[in-house]
Backbone as CSV, one residue per row, in Angstrom:
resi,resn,N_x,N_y,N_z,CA_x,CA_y,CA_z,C_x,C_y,C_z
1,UNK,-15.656,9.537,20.703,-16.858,8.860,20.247,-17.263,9.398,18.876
2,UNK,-17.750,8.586,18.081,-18.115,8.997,16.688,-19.459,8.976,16.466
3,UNK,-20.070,10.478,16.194,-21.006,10.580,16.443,-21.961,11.013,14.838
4,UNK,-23.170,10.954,14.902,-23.885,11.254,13.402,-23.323,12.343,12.950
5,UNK,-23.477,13.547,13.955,-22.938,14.680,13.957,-21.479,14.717,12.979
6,UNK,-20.705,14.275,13.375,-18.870,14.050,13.142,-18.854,13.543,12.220
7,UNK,-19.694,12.167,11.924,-19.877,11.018,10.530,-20.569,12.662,9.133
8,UNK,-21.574,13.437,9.212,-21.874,13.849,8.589,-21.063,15.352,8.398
9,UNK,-20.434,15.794,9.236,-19.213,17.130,9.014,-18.360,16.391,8.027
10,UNK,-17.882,15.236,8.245,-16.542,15.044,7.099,-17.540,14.232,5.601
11,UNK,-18.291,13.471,5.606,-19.196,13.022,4.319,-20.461,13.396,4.292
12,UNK,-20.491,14.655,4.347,-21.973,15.057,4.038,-22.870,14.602,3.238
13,UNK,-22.242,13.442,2.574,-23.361,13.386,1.172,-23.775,11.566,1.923
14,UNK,-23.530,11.499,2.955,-23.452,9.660,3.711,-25.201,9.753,3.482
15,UNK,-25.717,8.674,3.439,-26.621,8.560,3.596,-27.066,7.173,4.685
16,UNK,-25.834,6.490,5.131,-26.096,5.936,6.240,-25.204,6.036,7.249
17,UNK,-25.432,7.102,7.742,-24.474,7.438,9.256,-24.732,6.751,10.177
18,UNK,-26.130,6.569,10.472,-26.985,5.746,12.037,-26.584,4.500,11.803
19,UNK,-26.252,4.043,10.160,-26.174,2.792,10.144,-24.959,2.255,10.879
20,UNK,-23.667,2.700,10.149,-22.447,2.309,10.331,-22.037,3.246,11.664
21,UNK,-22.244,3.740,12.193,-21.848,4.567,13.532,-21.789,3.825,14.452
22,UNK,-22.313,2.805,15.142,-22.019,2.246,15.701,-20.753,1.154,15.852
23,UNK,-20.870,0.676,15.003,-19.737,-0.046,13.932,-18.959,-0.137,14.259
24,UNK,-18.600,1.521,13.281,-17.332,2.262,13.430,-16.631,2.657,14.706
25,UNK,-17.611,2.917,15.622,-17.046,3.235,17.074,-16.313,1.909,17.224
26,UNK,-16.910,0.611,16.927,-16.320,-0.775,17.710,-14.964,-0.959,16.650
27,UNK,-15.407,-1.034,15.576,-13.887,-0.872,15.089,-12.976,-0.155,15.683
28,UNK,-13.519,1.354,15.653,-11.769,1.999,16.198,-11.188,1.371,17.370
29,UNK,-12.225,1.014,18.087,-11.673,0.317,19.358,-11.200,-0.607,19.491
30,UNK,-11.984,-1.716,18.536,-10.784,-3.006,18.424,-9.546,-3.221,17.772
31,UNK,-9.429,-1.856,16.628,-7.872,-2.246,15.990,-6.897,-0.905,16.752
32,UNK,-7.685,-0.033,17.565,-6.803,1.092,18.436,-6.485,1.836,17.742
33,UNK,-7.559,2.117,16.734,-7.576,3.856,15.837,-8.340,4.823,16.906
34,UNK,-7.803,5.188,17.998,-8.406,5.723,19.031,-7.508,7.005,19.613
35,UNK,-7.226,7.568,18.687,-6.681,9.056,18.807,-7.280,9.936,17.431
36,UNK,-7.424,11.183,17.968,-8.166,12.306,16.744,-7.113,11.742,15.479
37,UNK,-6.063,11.941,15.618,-4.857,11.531,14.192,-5.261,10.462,13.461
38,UNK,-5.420,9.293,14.284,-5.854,7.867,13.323,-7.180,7.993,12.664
39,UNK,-7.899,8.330,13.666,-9.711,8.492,13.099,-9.722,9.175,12.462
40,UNK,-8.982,10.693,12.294,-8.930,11.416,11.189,-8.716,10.744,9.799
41,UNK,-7.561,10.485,9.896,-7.023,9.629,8.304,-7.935,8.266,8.250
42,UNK,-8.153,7.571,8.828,-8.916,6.466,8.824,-10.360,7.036,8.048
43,UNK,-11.220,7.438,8.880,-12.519,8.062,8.005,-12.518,8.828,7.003
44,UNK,-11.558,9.396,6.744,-10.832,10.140,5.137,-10.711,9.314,4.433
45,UNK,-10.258,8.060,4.176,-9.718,7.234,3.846,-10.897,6.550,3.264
46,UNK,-11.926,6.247,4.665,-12.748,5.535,3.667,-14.152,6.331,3.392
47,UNK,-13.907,7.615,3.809,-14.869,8.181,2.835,-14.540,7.877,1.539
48,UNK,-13.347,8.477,0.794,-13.119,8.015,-0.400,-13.298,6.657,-0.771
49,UNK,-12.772,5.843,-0.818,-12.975,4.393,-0.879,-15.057,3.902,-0.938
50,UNK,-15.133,4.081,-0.111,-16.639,3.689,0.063,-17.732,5.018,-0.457
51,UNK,-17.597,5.921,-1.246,-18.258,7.080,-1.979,-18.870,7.584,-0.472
52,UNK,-17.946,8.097,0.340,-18.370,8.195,1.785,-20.000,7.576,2.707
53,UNK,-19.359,6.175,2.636,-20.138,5.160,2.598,-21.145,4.774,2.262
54,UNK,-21.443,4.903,1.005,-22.333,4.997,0.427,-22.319,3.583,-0.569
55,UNK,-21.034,2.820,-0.474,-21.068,1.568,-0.946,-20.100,0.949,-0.367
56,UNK,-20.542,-0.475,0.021,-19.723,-1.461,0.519,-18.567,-2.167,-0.727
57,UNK,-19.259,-2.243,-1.706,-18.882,-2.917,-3.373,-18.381,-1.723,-3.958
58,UNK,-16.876,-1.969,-4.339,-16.621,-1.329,-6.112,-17.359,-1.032,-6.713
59,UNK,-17.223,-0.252,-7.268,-18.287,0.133,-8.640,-18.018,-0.720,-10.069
60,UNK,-16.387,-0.497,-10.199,-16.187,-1.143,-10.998,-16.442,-2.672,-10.701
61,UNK,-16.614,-3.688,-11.664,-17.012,-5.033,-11.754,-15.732,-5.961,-11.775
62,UNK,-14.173,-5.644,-10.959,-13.294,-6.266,-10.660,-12.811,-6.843,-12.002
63,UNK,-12.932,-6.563,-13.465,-12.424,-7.096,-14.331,-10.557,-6.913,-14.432
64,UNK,-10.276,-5.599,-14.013,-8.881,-5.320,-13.705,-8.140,-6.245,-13.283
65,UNK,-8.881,-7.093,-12.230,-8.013,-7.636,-11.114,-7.974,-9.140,-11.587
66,UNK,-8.480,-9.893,-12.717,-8.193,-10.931,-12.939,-6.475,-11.180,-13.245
67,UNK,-6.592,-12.445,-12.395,-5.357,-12.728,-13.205,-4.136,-12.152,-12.501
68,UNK,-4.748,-11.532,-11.419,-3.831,-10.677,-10.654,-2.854,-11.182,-9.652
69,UNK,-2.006,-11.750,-9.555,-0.654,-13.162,-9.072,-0.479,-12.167,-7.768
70,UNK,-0.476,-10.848,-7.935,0.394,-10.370,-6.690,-1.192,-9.855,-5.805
71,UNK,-2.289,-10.306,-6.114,-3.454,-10.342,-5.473,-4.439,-11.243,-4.787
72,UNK,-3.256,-12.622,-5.285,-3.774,-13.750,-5.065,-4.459,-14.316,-6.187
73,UNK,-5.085,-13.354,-7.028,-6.366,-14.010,-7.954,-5.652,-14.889,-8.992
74,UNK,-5.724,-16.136,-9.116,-4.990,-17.375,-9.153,-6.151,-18.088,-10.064
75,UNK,-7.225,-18.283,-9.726,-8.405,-18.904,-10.345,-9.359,-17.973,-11.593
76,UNK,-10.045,-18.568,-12.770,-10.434,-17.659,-13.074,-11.840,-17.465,-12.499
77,UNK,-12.283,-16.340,-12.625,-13.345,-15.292,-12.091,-12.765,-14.701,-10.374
78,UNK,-11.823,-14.810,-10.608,-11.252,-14.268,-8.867,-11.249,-12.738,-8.973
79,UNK,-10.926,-12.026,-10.125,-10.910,-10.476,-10.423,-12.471,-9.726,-9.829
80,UNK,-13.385,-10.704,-10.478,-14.732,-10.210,-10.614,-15.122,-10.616,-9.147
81,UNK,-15.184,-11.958,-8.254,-15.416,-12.420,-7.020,-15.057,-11.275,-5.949
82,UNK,-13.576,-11.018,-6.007,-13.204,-10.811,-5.290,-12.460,-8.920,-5.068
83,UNK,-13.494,-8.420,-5.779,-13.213,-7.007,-5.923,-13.669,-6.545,-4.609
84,UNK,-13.141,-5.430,-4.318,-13.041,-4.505,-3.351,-14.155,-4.199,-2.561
85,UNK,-14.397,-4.688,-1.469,-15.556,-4.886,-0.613,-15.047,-4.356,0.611
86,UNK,-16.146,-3.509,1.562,-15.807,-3.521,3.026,-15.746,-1.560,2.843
87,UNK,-15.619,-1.016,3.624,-15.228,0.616,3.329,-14.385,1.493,2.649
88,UNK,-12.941,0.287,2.988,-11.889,-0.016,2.593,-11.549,-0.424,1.286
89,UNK,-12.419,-0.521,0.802,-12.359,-1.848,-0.479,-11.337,-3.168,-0.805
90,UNK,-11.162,-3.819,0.261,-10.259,-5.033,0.470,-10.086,-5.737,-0.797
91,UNK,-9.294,-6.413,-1.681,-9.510,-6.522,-2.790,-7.874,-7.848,-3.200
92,UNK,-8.584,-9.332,-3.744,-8.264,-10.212,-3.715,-8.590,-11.355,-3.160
93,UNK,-7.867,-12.508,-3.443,-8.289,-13.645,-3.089,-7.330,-13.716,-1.646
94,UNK,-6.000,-12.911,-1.985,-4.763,-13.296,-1.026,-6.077,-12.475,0.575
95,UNK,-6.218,-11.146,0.028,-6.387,-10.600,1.107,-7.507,-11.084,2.008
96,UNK,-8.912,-11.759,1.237,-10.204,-12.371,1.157,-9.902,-13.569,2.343
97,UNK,-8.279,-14.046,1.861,-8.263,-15.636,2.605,-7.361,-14.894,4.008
98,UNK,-6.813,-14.025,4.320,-6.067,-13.529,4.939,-7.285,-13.335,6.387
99,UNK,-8.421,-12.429,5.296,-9.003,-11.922,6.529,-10.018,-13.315,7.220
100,UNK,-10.348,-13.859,6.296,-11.286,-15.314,6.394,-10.400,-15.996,8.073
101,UNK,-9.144,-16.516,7.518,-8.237,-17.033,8.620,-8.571,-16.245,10.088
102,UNK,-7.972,-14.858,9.577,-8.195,-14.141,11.215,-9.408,-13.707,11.622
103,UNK,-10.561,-13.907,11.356,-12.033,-13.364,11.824,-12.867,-14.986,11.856
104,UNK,-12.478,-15.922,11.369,-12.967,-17.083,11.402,-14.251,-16.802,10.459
105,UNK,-14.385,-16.330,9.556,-15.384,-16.251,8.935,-14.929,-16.653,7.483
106,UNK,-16.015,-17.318,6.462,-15.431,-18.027,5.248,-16.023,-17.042,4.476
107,UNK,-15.483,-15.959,4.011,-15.523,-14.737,3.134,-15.027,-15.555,1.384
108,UNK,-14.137,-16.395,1.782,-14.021,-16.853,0.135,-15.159,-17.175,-0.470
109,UNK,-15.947,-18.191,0.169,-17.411,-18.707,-0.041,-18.319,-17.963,-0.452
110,UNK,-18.216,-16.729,0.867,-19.410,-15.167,0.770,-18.630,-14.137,0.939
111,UNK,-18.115,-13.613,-0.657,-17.266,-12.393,-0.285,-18.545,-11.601,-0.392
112,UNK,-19.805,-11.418,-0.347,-20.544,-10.315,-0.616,-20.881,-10.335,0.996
113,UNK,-20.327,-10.591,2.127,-20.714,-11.184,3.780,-19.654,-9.378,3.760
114,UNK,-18.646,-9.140,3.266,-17.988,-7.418,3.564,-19.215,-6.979,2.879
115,UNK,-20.170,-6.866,2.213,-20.684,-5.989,2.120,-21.954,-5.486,3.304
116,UNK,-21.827,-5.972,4.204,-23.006,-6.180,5.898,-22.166,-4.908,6.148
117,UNK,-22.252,-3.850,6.765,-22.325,-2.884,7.625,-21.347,-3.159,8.728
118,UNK,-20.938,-4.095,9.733,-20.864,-4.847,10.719,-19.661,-5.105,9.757
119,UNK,-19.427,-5.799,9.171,-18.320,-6.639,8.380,-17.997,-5.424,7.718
120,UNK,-18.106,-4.785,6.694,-17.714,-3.757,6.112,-16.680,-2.835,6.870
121,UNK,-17.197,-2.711,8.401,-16.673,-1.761,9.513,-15.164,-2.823,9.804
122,UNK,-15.196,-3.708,10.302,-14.508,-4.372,10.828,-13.467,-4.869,9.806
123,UNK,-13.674,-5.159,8.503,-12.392,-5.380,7.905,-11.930,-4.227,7.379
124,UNK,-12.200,-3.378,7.189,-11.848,-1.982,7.392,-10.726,-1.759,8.341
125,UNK,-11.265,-2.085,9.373,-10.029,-1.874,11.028,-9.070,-2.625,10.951
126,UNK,-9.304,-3.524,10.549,-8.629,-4.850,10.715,-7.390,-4.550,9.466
127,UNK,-7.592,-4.025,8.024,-6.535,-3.748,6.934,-5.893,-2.878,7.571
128,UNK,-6.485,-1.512,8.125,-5.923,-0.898,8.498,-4.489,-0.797,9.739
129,UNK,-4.804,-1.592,10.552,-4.229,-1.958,12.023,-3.080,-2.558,11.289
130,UNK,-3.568,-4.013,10.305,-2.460,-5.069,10.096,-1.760,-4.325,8.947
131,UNK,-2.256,-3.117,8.423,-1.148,-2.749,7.304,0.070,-1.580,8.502
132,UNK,-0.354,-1.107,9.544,0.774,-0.277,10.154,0.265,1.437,9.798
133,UNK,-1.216,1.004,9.604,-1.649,2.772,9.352,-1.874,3.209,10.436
134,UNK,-1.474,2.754,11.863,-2.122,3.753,12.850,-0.931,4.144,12.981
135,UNK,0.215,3.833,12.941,1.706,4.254,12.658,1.653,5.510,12.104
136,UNK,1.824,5.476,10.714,1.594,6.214,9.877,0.698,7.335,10.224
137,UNK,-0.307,7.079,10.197,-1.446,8.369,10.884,-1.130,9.302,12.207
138,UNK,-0.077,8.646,13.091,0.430,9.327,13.982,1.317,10.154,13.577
139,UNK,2.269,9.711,12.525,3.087,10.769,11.661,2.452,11.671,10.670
140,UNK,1.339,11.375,10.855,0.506,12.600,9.603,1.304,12.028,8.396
141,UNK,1.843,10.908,7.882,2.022,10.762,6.619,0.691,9.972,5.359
142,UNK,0.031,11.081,5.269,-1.037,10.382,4.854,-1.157,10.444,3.208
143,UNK,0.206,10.664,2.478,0.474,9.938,1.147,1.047,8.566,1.274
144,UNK,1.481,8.590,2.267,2.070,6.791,2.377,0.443,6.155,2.469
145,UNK,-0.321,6.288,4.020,-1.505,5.729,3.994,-2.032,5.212,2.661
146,UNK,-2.298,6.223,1.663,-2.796,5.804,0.546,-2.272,5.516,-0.511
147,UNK,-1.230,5.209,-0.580,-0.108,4.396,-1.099,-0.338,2.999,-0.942
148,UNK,-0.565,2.744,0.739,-0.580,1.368,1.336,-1.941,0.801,0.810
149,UNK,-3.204,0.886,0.915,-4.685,1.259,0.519,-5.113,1.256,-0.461
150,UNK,-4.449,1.856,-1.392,-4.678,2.353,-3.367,-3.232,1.322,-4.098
151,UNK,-2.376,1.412,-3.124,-1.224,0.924,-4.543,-1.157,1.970,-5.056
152,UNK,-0.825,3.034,-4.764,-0.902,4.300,-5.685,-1.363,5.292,-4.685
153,UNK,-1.779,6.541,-6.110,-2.033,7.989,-5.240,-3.277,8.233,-5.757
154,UNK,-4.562,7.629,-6.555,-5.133,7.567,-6.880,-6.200,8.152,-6.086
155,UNK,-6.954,9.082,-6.747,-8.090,10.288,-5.727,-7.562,10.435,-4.924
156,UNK,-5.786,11.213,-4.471,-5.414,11.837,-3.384,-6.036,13.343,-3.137
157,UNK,-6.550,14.107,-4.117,-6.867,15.465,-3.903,-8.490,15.331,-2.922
158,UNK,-9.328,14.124,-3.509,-10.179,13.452,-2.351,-10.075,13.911,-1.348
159,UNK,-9.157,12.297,-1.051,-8.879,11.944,0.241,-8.533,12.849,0.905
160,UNK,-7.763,13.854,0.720,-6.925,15.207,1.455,-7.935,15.835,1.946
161,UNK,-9.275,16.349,0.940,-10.146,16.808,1.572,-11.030,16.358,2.607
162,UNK,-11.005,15.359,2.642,-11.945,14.368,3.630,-11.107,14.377,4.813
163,UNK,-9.951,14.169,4.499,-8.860,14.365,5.719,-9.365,15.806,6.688
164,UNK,-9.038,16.681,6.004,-8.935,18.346,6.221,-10.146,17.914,6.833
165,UNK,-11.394,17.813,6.335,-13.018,17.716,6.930,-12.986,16.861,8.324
166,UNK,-12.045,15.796,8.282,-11.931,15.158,9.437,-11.054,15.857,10.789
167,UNK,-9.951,16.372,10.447,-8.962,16.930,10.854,-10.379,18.473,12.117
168,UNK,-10.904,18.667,11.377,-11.464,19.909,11.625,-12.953,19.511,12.562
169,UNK,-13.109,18.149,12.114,-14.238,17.969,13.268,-13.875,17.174,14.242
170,UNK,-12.620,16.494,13.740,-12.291,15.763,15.250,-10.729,16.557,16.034
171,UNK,-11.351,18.465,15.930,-10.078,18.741,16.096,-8.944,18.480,16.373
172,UNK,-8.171,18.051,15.071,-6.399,17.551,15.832,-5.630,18.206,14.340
């Protein structure tokens, strides 16, 4: 169970634990991040990503991502629309219509609908599960994880720590 307690040992600086705690419990359960190993790397993961949840939205204003063919972003203003939302920071039109299809929800319309708490949690689980990170997290390979996540290694010295912080409160 994921508790305020556990949410605030690995992101001390959260300022909404009560919020997303609940959430997060239903996520792990619906995509079966339900061993200390997965939840470990999983909440590492998006501590970083979400300034340990402290934002649903990028910071940056998605200008990078225009134009981006292997992201889907096909239309213009799709870079800026469709930047990195959710804990996770989900990021594209491909991925936007991906998750829209499987949750029945029209996120193309309202991509600011990942930024809800509730939604934020859940496509979170949902990248995670359908990318093969609970795999991965069982092997402790958690430079691949963020490989899969980042496209890269980008704030791995982070993430490692958030890991370690996780690792240590959800002893595994």
């Amino acid at each position: 169970m994921l508790t305020l307690e556990i949410l605030k040992q690995i992101m001390p600086l959260t300022r909404f634990a009560e919020t997303f705690a609940p959430f997060l419990e239903a996520t792990c359960q619906e995509f079966e991040i339900n061993t200390p190993r997965r939840r470990a790397a999983f909440l590492a993961q998006l501590a970083h990503e979400s300034a340990q949840m402290n934002t649903c939205r990028e910071y940056a204003s998605g200008e990078m991502y225009e134009g981006r063919k292997d992201l889907g972003n096909t239309h213009e203003g799709d870079g800026r629309r469709f930047r990195g939302r959710g804990l996770i920071q989900l990021t594209g039109r491909a991925n936007y219509t991906r998750y829209s299809e499987v949750s029945g929800m029209d996120y193309l319309r309202n991509p600011e609908w990942l930024e809800r708490p509730e939604d934020a949690c859940r496509v979170s689980g949902w990248f995670w599960k359908s990318n093969g990170l609970n795999e991965l997290a069982d092997l402790e390979e958690f430079k691949a994880i963020t490989r899969r996540i980042n496209g890269g290694t980008n704030g791995l010295a982070d993430r490692e720590e958030f890991w370690r912080r996780a690792r240590a409160a959800l002893d595994c």
